[in-house]
RODO-2510 file (C-alpha; in nm, 4 decimals, decimal comma):
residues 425
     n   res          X          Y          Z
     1     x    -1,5841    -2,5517    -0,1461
     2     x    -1,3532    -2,6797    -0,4301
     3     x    -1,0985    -2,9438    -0,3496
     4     x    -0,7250    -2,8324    -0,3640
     5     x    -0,5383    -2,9249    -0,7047
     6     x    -0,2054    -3,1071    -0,6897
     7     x    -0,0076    -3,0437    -1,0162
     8     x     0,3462    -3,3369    -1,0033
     9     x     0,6600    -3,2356    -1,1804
    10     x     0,9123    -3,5035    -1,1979
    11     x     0,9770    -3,8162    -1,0047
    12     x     0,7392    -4,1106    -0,8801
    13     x     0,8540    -4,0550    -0,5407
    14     x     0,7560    -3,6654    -0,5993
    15     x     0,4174    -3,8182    -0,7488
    16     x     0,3475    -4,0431    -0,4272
    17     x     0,4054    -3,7397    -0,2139
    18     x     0,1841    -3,5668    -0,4026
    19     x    -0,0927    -3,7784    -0,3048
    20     x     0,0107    -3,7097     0,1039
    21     x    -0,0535    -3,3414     0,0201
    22     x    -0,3408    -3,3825    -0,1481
    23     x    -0,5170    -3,5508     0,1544
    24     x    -0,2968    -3,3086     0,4602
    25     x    -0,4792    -3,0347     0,1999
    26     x    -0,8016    -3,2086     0,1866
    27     x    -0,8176    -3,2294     0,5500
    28     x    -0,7201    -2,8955     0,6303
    29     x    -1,0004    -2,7432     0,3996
    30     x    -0,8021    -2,5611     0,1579
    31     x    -0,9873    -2,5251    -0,1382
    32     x    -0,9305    -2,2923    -0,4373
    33     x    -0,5134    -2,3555    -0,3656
    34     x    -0,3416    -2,5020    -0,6065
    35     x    -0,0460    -2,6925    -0,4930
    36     x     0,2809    -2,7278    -0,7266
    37     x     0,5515    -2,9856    -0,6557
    38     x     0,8572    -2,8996    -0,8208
    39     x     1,1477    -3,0903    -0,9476
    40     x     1,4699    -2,9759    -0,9403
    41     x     1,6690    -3,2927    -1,1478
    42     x     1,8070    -3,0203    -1,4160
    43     x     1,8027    -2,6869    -1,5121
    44     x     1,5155    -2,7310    -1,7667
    45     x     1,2953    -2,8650    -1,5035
    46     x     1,3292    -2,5336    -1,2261
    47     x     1,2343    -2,3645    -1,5829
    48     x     0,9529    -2,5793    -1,6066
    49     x     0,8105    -2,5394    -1,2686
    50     x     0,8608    -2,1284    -1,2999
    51     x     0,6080    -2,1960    -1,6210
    52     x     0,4081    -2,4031    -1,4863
    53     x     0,3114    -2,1728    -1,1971
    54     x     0,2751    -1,8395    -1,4232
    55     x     0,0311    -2,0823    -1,6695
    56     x    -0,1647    -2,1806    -1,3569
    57     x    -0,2065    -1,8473    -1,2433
    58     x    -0,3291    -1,6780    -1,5998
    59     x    -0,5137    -2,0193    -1,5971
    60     x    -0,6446    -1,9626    -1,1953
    61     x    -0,6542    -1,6291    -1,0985
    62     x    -0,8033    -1,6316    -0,7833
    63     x    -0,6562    -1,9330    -0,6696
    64     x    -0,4055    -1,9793    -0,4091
    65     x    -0,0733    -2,0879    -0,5297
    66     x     0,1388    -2,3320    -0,3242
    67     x     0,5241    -2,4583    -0,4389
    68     x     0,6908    -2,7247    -0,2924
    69     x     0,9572    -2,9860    -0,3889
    70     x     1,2772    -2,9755    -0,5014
    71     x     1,2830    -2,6877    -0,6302
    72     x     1,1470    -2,5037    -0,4052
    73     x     1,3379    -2,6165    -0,0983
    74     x     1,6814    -2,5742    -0,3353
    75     x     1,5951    -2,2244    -0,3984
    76     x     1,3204    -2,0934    -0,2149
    77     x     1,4294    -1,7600    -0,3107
    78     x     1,3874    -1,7875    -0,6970
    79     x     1,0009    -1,8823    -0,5886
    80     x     0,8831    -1,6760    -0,3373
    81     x     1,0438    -1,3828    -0,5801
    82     x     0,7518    -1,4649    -0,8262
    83     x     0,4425    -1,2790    -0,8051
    84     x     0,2074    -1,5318    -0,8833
    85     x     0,3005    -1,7361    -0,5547
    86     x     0,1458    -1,7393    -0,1706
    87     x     0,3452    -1,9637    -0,0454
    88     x     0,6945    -2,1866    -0,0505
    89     x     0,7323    -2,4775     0,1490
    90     x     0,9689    -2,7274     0,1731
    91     x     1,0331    -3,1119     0,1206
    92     x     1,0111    -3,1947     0,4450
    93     x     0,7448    -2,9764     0,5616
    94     x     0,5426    -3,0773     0,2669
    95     x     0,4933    -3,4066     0,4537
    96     x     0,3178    -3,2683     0,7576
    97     x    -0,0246    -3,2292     0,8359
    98     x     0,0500    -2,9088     1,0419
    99     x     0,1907    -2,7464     0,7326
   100     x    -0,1646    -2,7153     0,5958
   101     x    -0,3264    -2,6976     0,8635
   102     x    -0,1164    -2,3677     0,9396
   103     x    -0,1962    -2,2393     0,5939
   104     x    -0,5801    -2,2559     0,6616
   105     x    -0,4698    -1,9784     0,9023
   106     x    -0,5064    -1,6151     0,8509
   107     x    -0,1726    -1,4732     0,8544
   108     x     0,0203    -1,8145     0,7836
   109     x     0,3740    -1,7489     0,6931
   110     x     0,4385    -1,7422     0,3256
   111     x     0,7738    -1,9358     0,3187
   112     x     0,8392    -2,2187     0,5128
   113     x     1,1697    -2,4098     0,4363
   114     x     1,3897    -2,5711     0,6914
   115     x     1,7328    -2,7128     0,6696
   116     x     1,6490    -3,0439     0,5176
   117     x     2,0319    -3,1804     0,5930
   118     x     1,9103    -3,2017     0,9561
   119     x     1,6288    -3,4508     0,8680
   120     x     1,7474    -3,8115     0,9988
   121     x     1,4245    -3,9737     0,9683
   122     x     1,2046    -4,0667     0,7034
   123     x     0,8582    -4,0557     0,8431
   124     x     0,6321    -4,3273     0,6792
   125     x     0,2734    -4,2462     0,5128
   126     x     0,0146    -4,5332     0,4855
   127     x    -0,1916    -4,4300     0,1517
   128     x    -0,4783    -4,6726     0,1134
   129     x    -0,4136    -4,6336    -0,2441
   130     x    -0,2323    -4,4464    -0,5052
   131     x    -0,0936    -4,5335    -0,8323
   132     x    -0,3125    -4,7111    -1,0544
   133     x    -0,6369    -4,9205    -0,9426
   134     x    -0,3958    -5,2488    -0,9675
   135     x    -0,0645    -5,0633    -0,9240
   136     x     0,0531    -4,8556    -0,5917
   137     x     0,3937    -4,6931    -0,5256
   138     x     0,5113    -4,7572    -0,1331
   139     x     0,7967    -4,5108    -0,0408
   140     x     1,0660    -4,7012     0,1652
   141     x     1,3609    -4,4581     0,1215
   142     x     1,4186    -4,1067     0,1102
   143     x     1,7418    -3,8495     0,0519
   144     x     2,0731    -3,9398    -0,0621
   145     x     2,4082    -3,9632     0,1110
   146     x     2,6142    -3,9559    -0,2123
   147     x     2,7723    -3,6618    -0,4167
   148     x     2,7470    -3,7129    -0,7792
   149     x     2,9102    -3,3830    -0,9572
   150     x     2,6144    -3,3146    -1,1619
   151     x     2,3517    -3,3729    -0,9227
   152     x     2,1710    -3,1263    -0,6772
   153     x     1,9114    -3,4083    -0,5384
   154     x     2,0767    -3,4303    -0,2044
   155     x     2,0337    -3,0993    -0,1441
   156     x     1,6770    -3,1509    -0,2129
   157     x     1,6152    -3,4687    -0,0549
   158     x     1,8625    -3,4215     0,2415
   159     x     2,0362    -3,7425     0,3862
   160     x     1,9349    -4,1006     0,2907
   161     x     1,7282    -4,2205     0,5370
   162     x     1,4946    -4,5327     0,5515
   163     x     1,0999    -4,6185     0,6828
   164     x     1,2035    -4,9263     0,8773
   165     x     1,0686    -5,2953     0,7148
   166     x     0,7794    -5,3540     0,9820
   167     x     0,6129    -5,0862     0,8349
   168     x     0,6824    -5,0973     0,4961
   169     x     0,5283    -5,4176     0,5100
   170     x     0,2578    -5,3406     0,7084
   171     x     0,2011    -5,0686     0,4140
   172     x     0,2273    -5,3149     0,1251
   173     x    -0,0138    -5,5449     0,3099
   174     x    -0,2644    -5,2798     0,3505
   175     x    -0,2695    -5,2172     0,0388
   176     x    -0,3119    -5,5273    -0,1024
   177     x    -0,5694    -5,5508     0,1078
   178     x    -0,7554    -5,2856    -0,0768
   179     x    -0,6823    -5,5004    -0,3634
   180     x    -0,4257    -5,3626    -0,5560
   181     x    -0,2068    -5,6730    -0,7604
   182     x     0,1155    -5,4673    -0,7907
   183     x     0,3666    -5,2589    -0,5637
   184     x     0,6628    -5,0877    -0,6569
   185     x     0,8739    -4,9736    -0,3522
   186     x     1,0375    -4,6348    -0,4814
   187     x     1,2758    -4,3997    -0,2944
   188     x     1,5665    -4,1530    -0,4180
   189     x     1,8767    -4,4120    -0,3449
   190     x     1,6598    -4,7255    -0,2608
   191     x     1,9632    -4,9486    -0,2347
   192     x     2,1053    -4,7961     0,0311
   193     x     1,8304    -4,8240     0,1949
   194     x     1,8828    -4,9657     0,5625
   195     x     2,2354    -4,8047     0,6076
   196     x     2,0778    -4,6376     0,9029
   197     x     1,9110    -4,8286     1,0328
   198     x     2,0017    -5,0932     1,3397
   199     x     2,1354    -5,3952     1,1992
   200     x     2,1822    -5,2883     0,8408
   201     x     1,9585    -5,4285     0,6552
   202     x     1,9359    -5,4129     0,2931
   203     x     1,7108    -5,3612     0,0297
   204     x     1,7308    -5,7375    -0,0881
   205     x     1,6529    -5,8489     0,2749
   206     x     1,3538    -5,5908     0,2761
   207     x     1,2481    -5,7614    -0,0610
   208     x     1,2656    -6,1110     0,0515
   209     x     1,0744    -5,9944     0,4182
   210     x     0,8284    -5,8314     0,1750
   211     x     0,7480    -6,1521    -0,0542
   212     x     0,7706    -6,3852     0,2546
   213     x     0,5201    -6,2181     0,4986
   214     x     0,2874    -6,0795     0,2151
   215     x     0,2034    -6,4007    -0,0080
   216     x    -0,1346    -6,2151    -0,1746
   217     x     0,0787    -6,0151    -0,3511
   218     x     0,1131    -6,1302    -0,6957
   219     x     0,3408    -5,8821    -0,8127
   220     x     0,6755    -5,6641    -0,6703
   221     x     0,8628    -5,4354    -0,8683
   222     x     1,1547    -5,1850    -0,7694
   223     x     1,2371    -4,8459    -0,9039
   224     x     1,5582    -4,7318    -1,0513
   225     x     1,8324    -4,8903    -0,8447
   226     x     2,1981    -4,8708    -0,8556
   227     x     2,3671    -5,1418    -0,9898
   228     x     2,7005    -5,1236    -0,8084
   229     x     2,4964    -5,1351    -0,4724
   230     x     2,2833    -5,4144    -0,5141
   231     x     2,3474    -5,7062    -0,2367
   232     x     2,3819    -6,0627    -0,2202
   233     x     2,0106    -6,0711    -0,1023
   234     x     1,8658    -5,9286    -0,3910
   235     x     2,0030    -6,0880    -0,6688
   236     x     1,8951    -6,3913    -0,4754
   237     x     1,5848    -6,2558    -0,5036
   238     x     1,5574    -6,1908    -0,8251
   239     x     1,6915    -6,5571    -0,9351
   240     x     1,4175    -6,7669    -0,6748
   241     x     1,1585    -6,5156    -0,5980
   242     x     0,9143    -6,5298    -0,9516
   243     x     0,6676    -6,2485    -0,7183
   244     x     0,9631    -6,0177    -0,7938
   245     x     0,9126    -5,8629    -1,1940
   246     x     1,2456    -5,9134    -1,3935
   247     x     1,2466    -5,5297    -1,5020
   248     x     1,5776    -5,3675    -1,3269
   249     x     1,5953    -5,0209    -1,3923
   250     x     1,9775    -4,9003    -1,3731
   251     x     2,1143    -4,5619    -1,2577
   252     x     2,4111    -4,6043    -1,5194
   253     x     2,4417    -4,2247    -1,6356
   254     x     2,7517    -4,3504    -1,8974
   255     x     2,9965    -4,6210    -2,0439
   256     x     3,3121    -4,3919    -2,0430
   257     x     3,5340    -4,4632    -1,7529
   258     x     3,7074    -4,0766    -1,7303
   259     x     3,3328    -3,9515    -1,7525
   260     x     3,2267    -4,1894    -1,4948
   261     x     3,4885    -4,0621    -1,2625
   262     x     3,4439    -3,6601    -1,3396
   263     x     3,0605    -3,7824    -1,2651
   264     x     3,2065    -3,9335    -0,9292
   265     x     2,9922    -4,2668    -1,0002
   266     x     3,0825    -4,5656    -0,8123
   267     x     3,0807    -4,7898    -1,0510
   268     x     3,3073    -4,8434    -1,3892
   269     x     3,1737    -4,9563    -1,7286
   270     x     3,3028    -5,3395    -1,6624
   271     x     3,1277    -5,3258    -1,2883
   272     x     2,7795    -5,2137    -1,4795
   273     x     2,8540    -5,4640    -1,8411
   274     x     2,9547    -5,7366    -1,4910
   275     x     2,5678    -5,6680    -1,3186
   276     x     2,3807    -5,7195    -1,5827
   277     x     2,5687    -6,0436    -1,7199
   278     x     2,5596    -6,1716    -1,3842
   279     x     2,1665    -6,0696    -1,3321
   280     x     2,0699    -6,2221    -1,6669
   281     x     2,1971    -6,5565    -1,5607
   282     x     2,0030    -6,5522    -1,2768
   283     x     1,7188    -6,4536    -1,4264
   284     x     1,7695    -6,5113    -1,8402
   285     x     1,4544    -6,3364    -1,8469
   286     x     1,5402    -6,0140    -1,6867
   287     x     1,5033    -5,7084    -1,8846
   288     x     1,7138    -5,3822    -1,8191
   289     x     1,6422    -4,9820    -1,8432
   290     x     1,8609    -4,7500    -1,8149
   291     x     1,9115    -4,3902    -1,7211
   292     x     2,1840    -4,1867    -1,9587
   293     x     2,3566    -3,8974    -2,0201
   294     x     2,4498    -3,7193    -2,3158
   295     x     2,7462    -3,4489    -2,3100
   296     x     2,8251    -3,4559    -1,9797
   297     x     3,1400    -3,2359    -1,9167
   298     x     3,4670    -3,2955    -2,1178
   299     x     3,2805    -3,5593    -2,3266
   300     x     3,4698    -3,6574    -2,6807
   301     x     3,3197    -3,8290    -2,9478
   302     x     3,5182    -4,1755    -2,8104
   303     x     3,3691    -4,1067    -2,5044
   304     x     3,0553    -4,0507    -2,6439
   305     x     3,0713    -4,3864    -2,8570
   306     x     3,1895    -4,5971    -2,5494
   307     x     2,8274    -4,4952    -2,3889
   308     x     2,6452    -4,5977    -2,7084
   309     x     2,8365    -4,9755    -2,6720
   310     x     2,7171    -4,9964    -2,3561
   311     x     2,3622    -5,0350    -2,4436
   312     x     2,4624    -5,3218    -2,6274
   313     x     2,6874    -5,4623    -2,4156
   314     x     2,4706    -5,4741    -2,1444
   315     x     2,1684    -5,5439    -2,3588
   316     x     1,9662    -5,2328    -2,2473
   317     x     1,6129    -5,2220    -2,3408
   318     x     1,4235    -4,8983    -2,1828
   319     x     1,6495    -4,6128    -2,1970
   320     x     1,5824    -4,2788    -2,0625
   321     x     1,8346    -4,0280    -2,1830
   322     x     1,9112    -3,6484    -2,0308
   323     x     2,0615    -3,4119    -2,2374
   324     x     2,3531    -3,2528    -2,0144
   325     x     2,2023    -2,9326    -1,7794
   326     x     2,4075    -2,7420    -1,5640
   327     x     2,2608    -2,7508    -1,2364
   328     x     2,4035    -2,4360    -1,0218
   329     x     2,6660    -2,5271    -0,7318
   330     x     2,7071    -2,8217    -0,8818
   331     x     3,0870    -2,9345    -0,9560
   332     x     3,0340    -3,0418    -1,2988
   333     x     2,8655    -2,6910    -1,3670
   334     x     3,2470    -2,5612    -1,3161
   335     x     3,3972    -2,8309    -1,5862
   336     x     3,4918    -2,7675    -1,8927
   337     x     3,1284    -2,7712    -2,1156
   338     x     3,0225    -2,9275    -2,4488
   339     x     2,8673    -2,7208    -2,7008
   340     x     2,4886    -2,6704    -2,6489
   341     x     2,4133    -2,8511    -3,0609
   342     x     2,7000    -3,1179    -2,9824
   343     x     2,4762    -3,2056    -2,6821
   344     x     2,1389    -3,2075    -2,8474
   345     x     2,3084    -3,4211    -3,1308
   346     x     2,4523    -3,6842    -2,8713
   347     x     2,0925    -3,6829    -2,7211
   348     x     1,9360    -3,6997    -3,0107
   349     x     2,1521    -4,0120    -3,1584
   350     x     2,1011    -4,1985    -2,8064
   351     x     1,7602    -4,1454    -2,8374
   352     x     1,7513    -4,3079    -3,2056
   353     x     1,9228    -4,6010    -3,0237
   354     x     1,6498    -4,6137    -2,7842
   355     x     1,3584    -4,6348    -3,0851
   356     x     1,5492    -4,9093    -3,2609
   357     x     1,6360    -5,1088    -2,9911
   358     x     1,2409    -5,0875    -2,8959
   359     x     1,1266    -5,1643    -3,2067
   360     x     1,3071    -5,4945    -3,2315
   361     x     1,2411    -5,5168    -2,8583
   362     x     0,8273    -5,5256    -2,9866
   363     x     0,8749    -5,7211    -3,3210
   364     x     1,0333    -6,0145    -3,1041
   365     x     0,7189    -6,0753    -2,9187
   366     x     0,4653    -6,1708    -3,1903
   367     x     0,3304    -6,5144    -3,1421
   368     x     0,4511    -6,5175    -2,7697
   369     x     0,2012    -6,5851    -2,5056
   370     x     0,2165    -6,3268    -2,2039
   371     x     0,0883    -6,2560    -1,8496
   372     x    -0,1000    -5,9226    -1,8622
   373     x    -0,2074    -5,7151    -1,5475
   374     x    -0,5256    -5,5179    -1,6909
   375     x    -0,4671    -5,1513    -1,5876
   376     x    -0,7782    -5,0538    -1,7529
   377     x    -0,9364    -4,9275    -2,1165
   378     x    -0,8142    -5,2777    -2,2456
   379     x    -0,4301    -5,2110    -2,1713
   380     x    -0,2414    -5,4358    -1,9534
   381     x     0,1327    -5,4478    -1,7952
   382     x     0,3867    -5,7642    -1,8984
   383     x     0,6080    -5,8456    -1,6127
   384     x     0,8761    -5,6350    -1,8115
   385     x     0,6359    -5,3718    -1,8040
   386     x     0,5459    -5,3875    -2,1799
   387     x     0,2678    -5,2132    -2,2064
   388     x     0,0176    -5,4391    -2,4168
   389     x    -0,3437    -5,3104    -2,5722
   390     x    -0,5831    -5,5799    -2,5978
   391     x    -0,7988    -5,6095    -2,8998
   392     x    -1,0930    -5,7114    -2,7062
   393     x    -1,2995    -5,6533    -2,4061
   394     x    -1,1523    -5,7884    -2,0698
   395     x    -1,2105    -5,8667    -1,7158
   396     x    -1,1738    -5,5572    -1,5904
   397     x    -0,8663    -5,3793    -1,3903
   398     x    -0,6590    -5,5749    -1,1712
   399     x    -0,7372    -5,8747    -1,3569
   400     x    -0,4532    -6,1082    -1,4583
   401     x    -0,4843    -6,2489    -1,7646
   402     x    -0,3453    -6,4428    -2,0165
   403     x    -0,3130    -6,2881    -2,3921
   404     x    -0,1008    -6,3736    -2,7313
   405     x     0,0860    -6,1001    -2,8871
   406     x    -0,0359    -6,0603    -3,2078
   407     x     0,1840    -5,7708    -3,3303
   408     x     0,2583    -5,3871    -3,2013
   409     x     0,1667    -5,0402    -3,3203
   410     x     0,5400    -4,8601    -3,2841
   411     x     0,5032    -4,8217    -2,8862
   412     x     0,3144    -5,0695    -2,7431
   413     x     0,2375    -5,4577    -2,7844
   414     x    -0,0997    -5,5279    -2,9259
   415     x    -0,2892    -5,8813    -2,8159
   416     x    -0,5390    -6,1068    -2,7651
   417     x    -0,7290    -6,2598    -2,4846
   418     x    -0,5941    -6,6479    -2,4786
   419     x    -0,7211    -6,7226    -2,1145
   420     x    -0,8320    -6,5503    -1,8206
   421     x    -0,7621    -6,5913    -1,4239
   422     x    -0,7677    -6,4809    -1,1506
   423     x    -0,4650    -6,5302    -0,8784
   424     x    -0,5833    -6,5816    -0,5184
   425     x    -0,7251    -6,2603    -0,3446
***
């Protein structure tokens, strides 16, 4: 029998779930099912997921089609109205080894979707790997307690809600004892994480426990975060703990104040320009991403500009920019909207931003001398997550290893091999 196929749409925290399903699948023999995890971030990804599933079926036809994420637990509906699917489920039941095991049934229900704003617990799930064979993502957060007007996440994702610390370092230390060099905790709203749970910890404190009672780990890395909520703890972090990568990727969204309050952020442009000045001397090191969008509700051109002087102002390096999409429900889907082309343009001239800012971002490297973490087929991670291709053969994955930058191709560094080593095991 054939194993079941996993397709991901989206988000790394949708692509380490994926994995869970794979192996409640796996285990409950369903073969010939392919299993579809939406994302529901904008319009143009539901779209995406309804296209995905009609390719699969022209592409499968006898297979069994599964939807999940997002998506499908937003509007189950929509997806159990398409012919080509047996069966909706939802985030949470996604997660549970019942689920499939039910589905292995004759007669199994075709749509299973509860009320996910009940869920108070995030249930943890020890992989013994995923990711990379030197990289693996360890979920330590789930569902979001705030109410952005252009997001529909929450009601996706439910209520934020953490895995408590013992086991998310029990986790990390299992893994590295399968010999992966690199985690990256991930969540939805990862630093809120411990709002719920007793004592209130934090994300920095669940960094620093992390780091202290792990010391194989060579390398810790954190998904997007949001500046205006990161503690004491772990800037700390960040300034003493060299273990933790200085690559902060920021949920910033804009520059322009009035857009920043129609978005209902909780941050202004000064709070976000205040971060990363305050992050870089900590760490002058530190590199920043970004998450942006262009022609968000009511957006002028001023407005527009003031988000384009905010990658400079707060020296951003990676940015990932989202054209404005209505999302259904959603308050900012009521505001007053910018012209479809104005939009595009906006995108379009943020992305150009983006290419430059790489570009020099590459060019300044040449000469410089660089820890790699081999990944495999001769391409290695910088601690700023550069991603380097070396000109010669290497150690192998999960190597560490030194390398000069001898020059870049438009994307990615390009190197070679000064010294090899290995950190402790």
């Amino acid at each position: 029998m054939s194993e079941p196929v996993v397709i991901t749409l989206g988000c790394r925290l949708n692509a380490y779930e994926s994995e869970v399903v794979r192996r409640h699948a796996e285990t409950a023999g369903l073969g010939e099912c392919v299993i579809i995890n939406t994302c529901a971030v904008t319009g143009e990804a539901v779209r995406q997921a309804a296209q995905t599933i009609r390719r699969t079926r022209r592409e499968r036809p006898g297979a069994r089609i599964i939807v999940t994420g997002c998506a499908a637990q937003i509007e189950p509906e929509r997806f159990a109205g398409m012919a080509e699917v047996d069966h909706v489920i939802g985030n949470t039941e996604k997660m549970l080894a019942e689920t499939f095991h039910s589905l292995s049934v004759a007669g199994s229900e075709r749509v299973v979707v509860n009320d996910i704003m009940s869920v108070r617990e995030a249930a943890p799930h020890m992989l013994d790997g995923f990711g990379t064979n030197t990289r693996a993502y360890v979920q330590i957060q789930n569902g979001c307690d705030h109410r952005c007007t252009f997001c529909i996440i929450p009601y996706g994702r439910g209520p934020s809600r953490s895995v408590p610390a013992g086991e998310v370092v029990s986790h990390v230390e299992r893994l590295v004892d399968a010999g992966y060099r690199e985690i990256v905790l991930t969540g939805v709203d990862i630093t809120s994480y411990g709002s719920d749970l007793p004592g209130a910890p934090s994300l920095g404190r669940l960094v620093r426990q992390v780091l202290r009672h792990v010391p194989r780990l060579d390398r810790l890395r954190l998904s997007s975060i949001d500046q205006v909520e990161a503690d004491k703890h772990l800037l700390d972090a960040l300034a003493q703990e060299q273990r933790l990568m200085p690559y902060l990727h920021l949920s910033m969204q804009a520059g322009d104040d009035l857009i920043l309050k129609r978005m209902k952020r909780r941050h202004l442009r000064a709070d976000a320009i205040a971060f990363c000045t305050q992050a870089r001397r900590l760490r002058p090191d530190v590199v920043f991403g970004a998450d942006l969008i262009a022609g968000f509700p009511t957006e002028t051109e001023d407005m527009f500009a003031n988000t384009l002087r905010l990658v400079d102002e707060c020296d951003l390096t990676y940015l990932h920019v989202f054209p404005f999409s209505p999302r259904k429900d959603t308050p900012a889907a009521r505001m007053p909207q910018v012209a479809r082309p104005l939009i595009k343009e906006r995108a379009a001239r943020l992305r150009a931003k983006r290419d430059e800012i790489m570009a020099g971002y590459l060019a300044a490297h040449h000469g410089a001398e660089v820890e790699l973490l081999m990944e495999g087929n001769n391409v290695g991670r910088t601690p700023h997550y550069a991603e380097v291709k070396l000109a010669a053969q290497h150690p192998g994955k999960g190597s560490l290893v030194r390398a000069r930058i001898t020059g870049n191709d438009g994307r990615r560094l390009t190197a070679v091999m000064a010294s090899a080593h290995e950190a402790a095991a």
